[in-house]
C-alpha angles and dihedrals in degrees: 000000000000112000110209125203134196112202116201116205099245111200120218112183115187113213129207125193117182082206109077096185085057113106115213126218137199112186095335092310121125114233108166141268133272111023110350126160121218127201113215128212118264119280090008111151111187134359128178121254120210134179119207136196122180099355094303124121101243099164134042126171138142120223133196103231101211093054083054101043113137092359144110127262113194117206097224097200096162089064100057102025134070125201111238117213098192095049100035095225145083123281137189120252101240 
């Protein structure tokens, strides 16, 4: 008897936000905050990553999985938010 297998490449990506009020996001899909890995569908090629505060989008941006496979993706949030003073919240940098 011969057992074939056919092994799909499963993609696990680990993210890091600084941030850990910050909430991540694959595909629309909550994951956690902080460091939290995500295990992506067979054959899946790209996905969007969004952060979230307070409910607002702060962060967009689309990923080729595979270039990505068994790595880490930092959620750089310093570099597109700005802390408001007068609201009290994070905004987007225009």
């Amino acid at each position: 008897m011969i057992l074939t297998l056919n092994a799909c490449a499963v993609s696990k990506i680990t993210f890091y936000c600084e941030q850990p009020e910050i909430e991540i996001y694959v595909d629309g899909e909550y994951i956690g905050k902080d460091l939290v890995s995500y295990v992506f569908k067979p054959n899946q090629t790209s996905a969007v990553i969004t952060a979230q505060i307070n409910g607002k989008e702060i962060y967009r941006r689309v990923i080729d999985v595979k270039l990505y496979k068994s790595s880490l993706f930092e959620i750089k949030a310093s570099e597109i938010m700005k802390y408001s003073n007068s609201h009290s919240i994070y905004k987007s940098k225009p």
